[in-house]
N, C-alpha and C positions, 0 to 999 in steps of 0.2 A: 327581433334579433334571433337571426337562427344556426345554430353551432354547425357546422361539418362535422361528419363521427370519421374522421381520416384515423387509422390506424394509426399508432405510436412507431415507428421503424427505428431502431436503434441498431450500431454497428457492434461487432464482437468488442473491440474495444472501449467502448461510450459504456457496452454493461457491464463488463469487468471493472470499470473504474478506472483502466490503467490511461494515461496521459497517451494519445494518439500520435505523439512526436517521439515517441520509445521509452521516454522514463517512468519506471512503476515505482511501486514502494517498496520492491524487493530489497536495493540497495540500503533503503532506510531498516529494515529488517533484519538484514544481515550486520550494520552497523551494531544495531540498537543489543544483539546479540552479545555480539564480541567486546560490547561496552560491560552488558552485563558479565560474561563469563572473566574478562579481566579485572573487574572490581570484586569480584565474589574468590578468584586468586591473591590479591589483595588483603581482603578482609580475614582469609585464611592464614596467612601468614604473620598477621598479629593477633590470633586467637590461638 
């Protein structure tokens, strides 16, 4: 049994991670943000 050594080719996309239909994790990042900076305005105002 003998392997081919073919190169690995990967697109800009496939190695960034980001999903090749347009959605990345930016949205979840900017979410996960504004989650935290209005729980942290929150918590301030009963401290």
């Amino acid at each position: 049994m003998s392997r081919s050594k073919e190169p690995v080719i990967l697109s800009g996309d496939q190695a960034s991670g980001r999903d090749s239909h347009g959605s990345s994790l930016v949205p979840m990042l900017v979410a996960g943000l504004l989650l935290i900076a209005v729980g942290s305005v929150v918590v301030m105002t009963f401290v």
